[in-house]
C-alpha positions in Angstrom: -105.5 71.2 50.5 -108.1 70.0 52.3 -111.1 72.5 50.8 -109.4 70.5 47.3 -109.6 67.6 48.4 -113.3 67.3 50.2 -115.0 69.6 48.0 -114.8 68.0 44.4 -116.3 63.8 46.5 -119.1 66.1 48.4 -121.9 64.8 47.9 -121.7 61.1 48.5 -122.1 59.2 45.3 -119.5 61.7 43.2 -116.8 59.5 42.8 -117.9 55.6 43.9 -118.6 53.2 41.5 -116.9 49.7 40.3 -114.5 51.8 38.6 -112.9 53.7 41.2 -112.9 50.6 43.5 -111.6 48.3 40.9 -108.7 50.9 39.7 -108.1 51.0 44.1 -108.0 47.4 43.8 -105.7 47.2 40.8 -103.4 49.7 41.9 -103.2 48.7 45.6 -102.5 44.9 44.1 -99.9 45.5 40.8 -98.3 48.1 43.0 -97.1 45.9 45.9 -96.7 42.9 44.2 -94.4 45.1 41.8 -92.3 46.0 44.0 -92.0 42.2 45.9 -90.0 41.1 42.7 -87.2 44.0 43.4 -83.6 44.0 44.6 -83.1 47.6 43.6 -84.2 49.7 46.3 -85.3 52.7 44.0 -87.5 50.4 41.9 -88.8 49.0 45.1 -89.9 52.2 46.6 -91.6 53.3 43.3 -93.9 50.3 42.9 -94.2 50.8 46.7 -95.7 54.7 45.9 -98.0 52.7 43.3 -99.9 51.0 45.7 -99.7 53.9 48.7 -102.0 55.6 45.8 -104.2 53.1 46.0 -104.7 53.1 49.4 -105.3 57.0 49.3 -108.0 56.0 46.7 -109.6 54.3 49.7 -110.1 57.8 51.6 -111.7 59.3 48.7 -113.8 56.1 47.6 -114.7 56.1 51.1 -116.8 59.3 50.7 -117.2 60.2 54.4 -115.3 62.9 57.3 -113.5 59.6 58.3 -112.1 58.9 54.6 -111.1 62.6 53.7 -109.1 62.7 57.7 -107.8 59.3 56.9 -106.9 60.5 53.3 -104.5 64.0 54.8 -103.2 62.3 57.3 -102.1 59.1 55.1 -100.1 61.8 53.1 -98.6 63.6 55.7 -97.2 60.4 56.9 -96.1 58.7 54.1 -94.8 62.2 52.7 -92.7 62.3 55.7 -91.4 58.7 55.4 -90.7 59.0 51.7 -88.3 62.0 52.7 -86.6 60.0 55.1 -86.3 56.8 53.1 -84.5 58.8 50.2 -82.4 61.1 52.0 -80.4 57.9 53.8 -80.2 56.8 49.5 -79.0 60.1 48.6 -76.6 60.3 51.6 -75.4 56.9 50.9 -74.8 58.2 47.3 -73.4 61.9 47.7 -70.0 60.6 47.9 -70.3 58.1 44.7 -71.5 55.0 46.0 -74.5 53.1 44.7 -77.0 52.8 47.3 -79.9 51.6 45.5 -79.6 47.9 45.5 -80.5 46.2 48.4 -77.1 44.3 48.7 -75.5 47.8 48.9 -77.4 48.3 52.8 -76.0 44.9 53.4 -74.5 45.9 57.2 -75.4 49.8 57.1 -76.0 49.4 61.4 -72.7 48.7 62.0 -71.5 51.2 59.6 -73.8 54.1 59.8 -76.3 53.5 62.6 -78.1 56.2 62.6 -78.9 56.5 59.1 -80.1 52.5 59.3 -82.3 53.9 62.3 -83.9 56.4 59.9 -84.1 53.6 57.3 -85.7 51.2 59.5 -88.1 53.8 60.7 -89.3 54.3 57.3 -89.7 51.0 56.6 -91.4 49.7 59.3 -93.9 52.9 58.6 -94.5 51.8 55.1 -95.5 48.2 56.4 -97.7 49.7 58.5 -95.8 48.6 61.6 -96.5 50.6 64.9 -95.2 52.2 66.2 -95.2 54.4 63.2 -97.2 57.0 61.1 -97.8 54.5 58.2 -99.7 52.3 61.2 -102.2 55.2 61.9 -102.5 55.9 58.5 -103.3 52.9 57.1 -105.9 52.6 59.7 -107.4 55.2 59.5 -107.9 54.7 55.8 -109.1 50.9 56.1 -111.0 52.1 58.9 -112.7 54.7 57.0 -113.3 52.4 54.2 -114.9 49.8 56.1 -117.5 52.1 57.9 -118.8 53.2 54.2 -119.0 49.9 53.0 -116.4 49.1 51.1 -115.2 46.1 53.5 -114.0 43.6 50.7 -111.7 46.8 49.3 -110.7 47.1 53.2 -109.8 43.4 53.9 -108.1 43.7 49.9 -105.9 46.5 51.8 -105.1 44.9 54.9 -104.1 41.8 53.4 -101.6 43.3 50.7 -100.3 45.3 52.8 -99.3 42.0 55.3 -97.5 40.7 52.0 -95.8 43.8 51.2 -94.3 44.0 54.7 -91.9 41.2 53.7 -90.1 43.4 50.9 -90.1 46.5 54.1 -88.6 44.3 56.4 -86.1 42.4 54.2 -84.2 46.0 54.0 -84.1 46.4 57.6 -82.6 42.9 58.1 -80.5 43.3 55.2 -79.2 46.9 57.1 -79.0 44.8 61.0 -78.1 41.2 60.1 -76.0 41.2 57.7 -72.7 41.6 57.1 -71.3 44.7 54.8 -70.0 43.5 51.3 -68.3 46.7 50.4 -67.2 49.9 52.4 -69.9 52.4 52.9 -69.5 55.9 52.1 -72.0 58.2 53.8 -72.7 61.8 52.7 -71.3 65.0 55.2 -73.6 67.0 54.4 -75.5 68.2 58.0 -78.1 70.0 56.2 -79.4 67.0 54.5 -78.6 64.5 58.0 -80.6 67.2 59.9 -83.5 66.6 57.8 -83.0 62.7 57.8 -83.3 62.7 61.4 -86.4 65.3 61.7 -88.1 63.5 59.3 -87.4 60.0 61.0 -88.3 61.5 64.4 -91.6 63.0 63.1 -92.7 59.4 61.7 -91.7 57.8 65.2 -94.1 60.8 66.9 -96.7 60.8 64.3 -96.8 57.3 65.3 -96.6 57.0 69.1 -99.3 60.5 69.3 -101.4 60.7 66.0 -104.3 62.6 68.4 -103.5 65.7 68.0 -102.5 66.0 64.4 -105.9 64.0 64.1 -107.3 66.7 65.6 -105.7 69.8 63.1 -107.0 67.4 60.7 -110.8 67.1 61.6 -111.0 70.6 62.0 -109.6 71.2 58.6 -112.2 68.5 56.9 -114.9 70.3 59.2 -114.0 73.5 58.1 -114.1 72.4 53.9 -117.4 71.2 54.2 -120.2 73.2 52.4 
C-alpha cells in the first residue's frame, strides 16, 4: 500500500497545485457541513467519510515522509473506527430494529453499555478527541500539512473539524443522556460483538500508544522511496 501510495506524489511538485488544495478544501468543507444537517445516523457517517477524504488529501497534497506516514496511519484509524461505528448499527439492526436515526440511540448506555462504549469510542475518534486514533491522525495529517506549507489548508482542517465535533458528540449524548424512546433490540451474534469490541479497543490503543505503529509506518514510507 504504501509503495502505491508514495510512489505515484514522488517528486515533490506531482500532485500540488490550486486544484488539489481547493478540491481538499471543498471536500473537507461540503463534507462536514453535510453531515451537521443530519438526524439519520447512516447519512451522517457518509457525509462524515466525505470530508475524512479530504483530510487524507492533506497527506498527499502535503508531498513529504511526514504527509505519506500521516496519510496510512489516518486510514488505519479511521478504517478501524468506521468498523466499529457500523457494527454497533448493524447489531442494533440484526434483530429488525432501525438503528440509523439518531433518536433510535436515544438511551443505548443503559440498555446496551457496551455497545454505546464502542459507539462513543468511535465518535470521539472521528472528532478527533484524544484519547483516540482519529486524534493522532488528524495530527499527524495537519501536522504534515503545515510543515510543507500548506498552513491556511491546515488551520481550514482544524477548524472544521472543531464544528464537526458537535454532530460526533450529539450521538454520544444522545446514547448517555437520554432517556430510551423505544425498546432496544441488540444483535446475538458473538462473532460480529467480538469484532465490535476489538475494533473499539484498537482505536482506544491506537490512541493512548500511536509510537509504535508510527514506527511500522515510517519504515514502510522509508522503504517505498526510490
Amino acid at each position: 500500500l504504501s509503495r502505491f501510495l508514495v510512489k505515484p506524489v514522488h517528486p515533490p511538485g506531482a500532485i500540488r497545485g490550486p486544484g488539489g488544495c481547493a478540491l481538499a478544501a471543498a471536500t473537507i468543507i461540503v463534507g462536514n457541513i453535510a453531515a451537521l444537517t443530519q438526524r439519520n445516523v447512516k447519512r451522517m457517517l457518509a457525509y462524515s467519510s466525505v470530508g475524512q477524504a479530504g483530510y487524507i488529501l492533506l497527506g498527499l497534497l502535503a508531498r513529504n515522509e511526514a504527509g505519506m506516514q500521516g496519510l496510512l496511519f489516518y486510514l488505519l484509524a479511521y478504517s478501524l473506527t468506521n468498523i466499529a461505528a457500523f457494527a454497533v448499527l448493524i447489531a442494533l439492526e440484526q434483530r429488525g430494529e432501525e438503528a440509523w436515526d439518531l433518536d433510535d440511540l436515544a438511551g443505548l448506555w443503559g440498555r446496551r453499555p457496551l455497545l454505546a462504549v464502542a459507539m462513543a469510542l468511535a465518535m470521539f475518534s472521528l472528532a478527533g478527541v484524544p484519547p483516540t486514533a482519529g486524534f493522532w491522525a488528524k495530527f499527524y495529517v495537519f501536522a504534515a500539512a503545515w510543515e510543507a506549507g500548506l498552513g491556511v489548508l491546515a488551520l481550514i482542517g482544524v477548524i472544521v473539524s472543531a464544528i464537526a465535533a458537535f454532530y460526533y458528540l450529539r450521538i454520544v449524548a444522545q446514547m448517555f443522556m437520554s432517556e430510551p424512546r423505544r425498546e432496544i433490540v441488540a444483535s446475538g451474534d458473538r462473532l460480529l460483538a467480538l469484532g465490535t469490541g476489538l475494533a473499539a479497543a484498537l482505536i482506544l490503543l491506537l490512541g493512548i500508544l500511536p509510537t509504535p505503529v508510527m514506527t511500522l509506518v515510517q519504515s514502510s514510507v522509508l522503504a517505498s522511496l526510490p
